[in-house]
LUMNUBA-296259 format. One record per residue: residue number from 1; chain; x, y, z of N, C-alpha, C, CB in turn. Coordinates in steps of 0.2 Angstrom, whole numbers, plus 5000, padded with zeros to 4 digits. Atoms other than C-alpha are relative to their C-alpha. Last residue first. Glycine has a CB too. Layout:
BEGIN
{site NUM; "A"; {X; Y; Z}; {X; Y; Z}; {X; Y; Z}; {X; Y; Z}} ...
//
This chain:
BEGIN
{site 92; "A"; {5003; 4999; 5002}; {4905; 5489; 5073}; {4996; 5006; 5004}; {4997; 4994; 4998}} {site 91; "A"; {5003; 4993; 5003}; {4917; 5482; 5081}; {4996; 5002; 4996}; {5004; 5003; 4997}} {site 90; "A"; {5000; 4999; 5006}; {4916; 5468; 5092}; {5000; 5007; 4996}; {4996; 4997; 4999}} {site 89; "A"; {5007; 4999; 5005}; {4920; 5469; 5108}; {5002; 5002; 4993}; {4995; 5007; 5003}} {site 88; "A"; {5001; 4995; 5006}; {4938; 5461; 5114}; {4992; 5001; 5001}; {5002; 4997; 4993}} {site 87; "A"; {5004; 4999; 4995}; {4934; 5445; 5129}; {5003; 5008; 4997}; {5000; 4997; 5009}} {site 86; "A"; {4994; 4999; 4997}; {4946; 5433; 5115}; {4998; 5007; 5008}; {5005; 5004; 4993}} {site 85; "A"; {4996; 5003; 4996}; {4930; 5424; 5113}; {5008; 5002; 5002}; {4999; 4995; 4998}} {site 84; "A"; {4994; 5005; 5004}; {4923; 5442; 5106}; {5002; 4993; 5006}; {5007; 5005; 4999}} {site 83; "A"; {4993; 4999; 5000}; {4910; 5453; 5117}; {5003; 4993; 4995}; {5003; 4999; 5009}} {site 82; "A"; {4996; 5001; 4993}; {4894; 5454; 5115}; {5006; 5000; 4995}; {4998; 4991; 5005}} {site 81; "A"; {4999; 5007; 5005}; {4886; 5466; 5099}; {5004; 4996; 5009}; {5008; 5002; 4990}} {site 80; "A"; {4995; 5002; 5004}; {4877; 5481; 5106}; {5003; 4994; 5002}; {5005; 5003; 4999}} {site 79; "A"; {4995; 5006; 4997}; {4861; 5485; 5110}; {5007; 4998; 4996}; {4997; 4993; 4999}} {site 78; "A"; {5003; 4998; 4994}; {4855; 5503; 5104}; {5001; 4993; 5007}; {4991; 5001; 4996}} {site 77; "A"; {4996; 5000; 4994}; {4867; 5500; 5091}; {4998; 5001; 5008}; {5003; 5004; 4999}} {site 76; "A"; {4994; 4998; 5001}; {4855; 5495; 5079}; {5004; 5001; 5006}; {4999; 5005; 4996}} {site 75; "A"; {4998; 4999; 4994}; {4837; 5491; 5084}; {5006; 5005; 4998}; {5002; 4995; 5004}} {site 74; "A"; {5002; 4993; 4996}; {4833; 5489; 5069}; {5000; 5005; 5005}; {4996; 5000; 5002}} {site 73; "A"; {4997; 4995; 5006}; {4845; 5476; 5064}; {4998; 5008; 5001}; {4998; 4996; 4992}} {site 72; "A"; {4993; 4999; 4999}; {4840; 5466; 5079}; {5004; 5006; 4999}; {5002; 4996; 4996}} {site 71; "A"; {4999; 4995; 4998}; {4823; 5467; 5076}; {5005; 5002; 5001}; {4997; 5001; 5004}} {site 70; "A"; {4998; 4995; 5004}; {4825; 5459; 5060}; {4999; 5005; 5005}; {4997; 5000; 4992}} {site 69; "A"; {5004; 4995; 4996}; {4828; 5441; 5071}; {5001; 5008; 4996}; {5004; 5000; 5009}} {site 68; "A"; {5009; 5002; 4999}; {4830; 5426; 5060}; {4997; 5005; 5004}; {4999; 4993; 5004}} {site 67; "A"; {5004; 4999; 5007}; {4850; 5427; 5064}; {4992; 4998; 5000}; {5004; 4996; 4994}} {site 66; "A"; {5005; 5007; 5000}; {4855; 5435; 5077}; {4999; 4999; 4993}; {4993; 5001; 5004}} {site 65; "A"; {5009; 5000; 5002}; {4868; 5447; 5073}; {4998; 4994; 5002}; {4997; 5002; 4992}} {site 64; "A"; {5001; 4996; 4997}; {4888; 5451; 5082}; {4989; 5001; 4998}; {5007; 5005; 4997}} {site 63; "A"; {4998; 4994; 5001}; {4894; 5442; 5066}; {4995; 5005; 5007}; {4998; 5001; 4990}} {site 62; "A"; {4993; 5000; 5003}; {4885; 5427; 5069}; {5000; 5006; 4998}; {5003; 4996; 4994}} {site 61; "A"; {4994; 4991; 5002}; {4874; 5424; 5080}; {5006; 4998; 4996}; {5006; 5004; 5008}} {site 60; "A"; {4993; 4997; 5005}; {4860; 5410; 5079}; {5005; 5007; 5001}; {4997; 5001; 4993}} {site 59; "A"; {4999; 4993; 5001}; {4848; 5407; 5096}; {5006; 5000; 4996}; {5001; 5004; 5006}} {site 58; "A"; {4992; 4998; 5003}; {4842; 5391; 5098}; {4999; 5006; 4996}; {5003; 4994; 4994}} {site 57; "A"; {4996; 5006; 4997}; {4824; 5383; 5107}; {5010; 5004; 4999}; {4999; 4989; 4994}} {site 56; "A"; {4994; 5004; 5004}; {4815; 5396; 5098}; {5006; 4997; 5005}; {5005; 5005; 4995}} {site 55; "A"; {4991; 4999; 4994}; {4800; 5401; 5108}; {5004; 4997; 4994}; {5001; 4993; 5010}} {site 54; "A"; {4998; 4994; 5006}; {4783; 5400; 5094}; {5006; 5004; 5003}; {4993; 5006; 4999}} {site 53; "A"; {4998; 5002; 5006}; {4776; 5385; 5104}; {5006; 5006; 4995}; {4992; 4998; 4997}} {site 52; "A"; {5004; 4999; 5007}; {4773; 5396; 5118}; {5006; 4996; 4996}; {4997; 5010; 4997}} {site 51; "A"; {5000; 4994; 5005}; {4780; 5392; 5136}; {4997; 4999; 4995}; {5007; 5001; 4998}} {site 50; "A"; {5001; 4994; 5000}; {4779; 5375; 5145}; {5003; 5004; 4996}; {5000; 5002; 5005}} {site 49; "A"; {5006; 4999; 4992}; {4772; 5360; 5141}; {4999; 5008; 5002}; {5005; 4997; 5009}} {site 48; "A"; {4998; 5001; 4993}; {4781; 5359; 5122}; {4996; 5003; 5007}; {5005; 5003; 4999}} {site 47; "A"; {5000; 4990; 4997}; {4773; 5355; 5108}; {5005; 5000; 5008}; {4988; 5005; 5001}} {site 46; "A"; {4999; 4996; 5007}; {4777; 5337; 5098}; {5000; 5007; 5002}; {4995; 4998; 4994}} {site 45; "A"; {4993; 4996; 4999}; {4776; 5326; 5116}; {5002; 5004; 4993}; {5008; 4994; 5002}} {site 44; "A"; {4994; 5000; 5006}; {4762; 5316; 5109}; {5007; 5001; 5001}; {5000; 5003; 4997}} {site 43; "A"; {5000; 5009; 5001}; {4751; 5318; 5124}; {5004; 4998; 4994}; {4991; 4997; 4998}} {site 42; "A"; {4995; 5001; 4993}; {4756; 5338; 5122}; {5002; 4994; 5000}; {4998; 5001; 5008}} {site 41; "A"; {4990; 5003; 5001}; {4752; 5334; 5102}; {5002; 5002; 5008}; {5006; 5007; 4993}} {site 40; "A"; {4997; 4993; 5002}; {4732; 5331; 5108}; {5007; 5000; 4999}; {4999; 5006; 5005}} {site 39; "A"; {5005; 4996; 5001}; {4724; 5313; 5108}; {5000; 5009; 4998}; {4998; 4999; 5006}} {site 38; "A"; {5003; 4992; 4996}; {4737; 5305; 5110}; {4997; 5001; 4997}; {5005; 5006; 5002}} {site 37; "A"; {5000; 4996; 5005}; {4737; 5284; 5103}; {4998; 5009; 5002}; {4994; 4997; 4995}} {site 36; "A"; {5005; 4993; 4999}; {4744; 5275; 5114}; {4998; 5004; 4997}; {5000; 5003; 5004}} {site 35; "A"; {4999; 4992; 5000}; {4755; 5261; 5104}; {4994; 5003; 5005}; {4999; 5003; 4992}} {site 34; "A"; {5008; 4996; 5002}; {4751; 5242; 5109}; {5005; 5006; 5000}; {4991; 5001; 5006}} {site 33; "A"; {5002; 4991; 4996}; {4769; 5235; 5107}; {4994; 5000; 4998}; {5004; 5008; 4998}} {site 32; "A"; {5006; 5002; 4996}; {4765; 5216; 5098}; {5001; 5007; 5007}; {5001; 4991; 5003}} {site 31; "A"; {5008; 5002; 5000}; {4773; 5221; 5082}; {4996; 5002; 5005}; {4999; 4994; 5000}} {site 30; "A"; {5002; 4989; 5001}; {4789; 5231; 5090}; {4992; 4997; 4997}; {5007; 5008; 4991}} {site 29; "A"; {5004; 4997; 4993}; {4790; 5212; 5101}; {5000; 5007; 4996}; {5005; 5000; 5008}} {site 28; "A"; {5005; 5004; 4999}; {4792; 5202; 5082}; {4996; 5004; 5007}; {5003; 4991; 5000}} {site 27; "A"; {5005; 4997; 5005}; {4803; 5216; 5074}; {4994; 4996; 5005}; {5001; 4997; 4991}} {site 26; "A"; {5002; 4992; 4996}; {4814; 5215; 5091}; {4995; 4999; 4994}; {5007; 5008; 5000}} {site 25; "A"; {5003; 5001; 4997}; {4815; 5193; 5087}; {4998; 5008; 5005}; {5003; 4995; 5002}} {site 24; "A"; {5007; 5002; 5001}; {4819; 5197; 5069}; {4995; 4999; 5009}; {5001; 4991; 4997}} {site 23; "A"; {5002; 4997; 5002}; {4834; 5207; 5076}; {4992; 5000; 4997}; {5004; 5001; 4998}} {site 22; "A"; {4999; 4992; 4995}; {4840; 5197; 5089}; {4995; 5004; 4997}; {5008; 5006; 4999}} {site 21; "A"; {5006; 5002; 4993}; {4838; 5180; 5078}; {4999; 5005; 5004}; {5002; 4994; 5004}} {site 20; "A"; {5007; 4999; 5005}; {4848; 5191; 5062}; {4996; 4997; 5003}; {5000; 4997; 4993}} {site 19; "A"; {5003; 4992; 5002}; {4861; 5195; 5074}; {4995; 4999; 4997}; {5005; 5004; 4995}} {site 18; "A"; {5003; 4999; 4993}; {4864; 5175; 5081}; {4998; 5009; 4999}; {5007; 4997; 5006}} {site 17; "A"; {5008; 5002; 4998}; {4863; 5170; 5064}; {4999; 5002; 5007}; {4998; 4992; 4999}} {site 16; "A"; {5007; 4997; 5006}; {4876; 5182; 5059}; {4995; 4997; 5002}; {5000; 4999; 4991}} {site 15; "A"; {5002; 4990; 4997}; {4887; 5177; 5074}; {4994; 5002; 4996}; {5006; 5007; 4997}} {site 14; "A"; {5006; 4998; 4994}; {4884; 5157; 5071}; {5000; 5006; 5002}; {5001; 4996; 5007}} {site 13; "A"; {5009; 5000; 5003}; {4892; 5156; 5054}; {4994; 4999; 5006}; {5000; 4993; 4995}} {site 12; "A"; {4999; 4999; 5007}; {4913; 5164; 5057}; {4989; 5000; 5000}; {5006; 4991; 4994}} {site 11; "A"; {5001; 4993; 4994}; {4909; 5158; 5078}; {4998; 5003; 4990}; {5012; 5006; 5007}} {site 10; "A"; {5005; 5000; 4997}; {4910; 5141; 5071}; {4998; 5007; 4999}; {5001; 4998; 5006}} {site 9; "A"; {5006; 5000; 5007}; {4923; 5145; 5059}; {4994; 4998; 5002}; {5002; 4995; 4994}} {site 8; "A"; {5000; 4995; 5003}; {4934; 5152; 5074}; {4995; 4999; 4993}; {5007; 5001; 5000}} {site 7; "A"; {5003; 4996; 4995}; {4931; 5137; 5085}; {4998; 5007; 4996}; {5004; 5001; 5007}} {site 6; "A"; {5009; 5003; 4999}; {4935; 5125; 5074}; {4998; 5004; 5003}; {4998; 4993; 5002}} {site 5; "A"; {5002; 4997; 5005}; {4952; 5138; 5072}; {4992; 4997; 4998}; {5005; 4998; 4994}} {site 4; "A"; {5003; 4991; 5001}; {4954; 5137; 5090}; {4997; 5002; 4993}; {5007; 5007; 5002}} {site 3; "A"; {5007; 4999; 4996}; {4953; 5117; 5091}; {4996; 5007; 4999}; {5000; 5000; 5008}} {site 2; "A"; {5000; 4999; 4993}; {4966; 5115; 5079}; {4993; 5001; 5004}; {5005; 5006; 5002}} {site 1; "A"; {5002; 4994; 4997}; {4963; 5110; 5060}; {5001; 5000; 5008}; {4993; 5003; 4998}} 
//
């Protein structure tokens, strides 16, 4: 065999161990993390700082409607629909 291929069946059974010593050696430091345990979900990060919890992050449209919103529909044409990406309005 040449040098490169002893090098190559090296490499073949020292990667995996060298991945599976990485990986044991992250389990062994996520062990010895202390967590902080919050107290309220801010300290958590699970609500948000500012504004009411009850804000929607994402606004659905399709077809000229929100969706999830039934003032929308009530409303009716009193707002109308934006414009199209061709910068058309919608009809309705």
């Amino acid at each position: 065999m040449t040098p490169y291929q002893v090098f190559l069946v090296v490499m073949l059974f020292v990667w995996p161990l060298t991945i599976l010593g990485v990986l044991m050696l992250m389990a062994k430091l996520e062990e010895r993390i202390e967590r902080n345990p919050a107290r309220t979900p801010e300290e958590a990060g699970l609500e948000p700082k500012v504004g009411k919890p009850e804000e929607k992050e994402v606004r659905i449209v399709f077809d000229g409607r929100v969706i999830g919103e039934d003032e929308r529909a009530e409303r009716g044409a009193a707002h109308p629909a934006p414009p199209r990406a061709g910068g058309k309005p919608m009809p309705g």
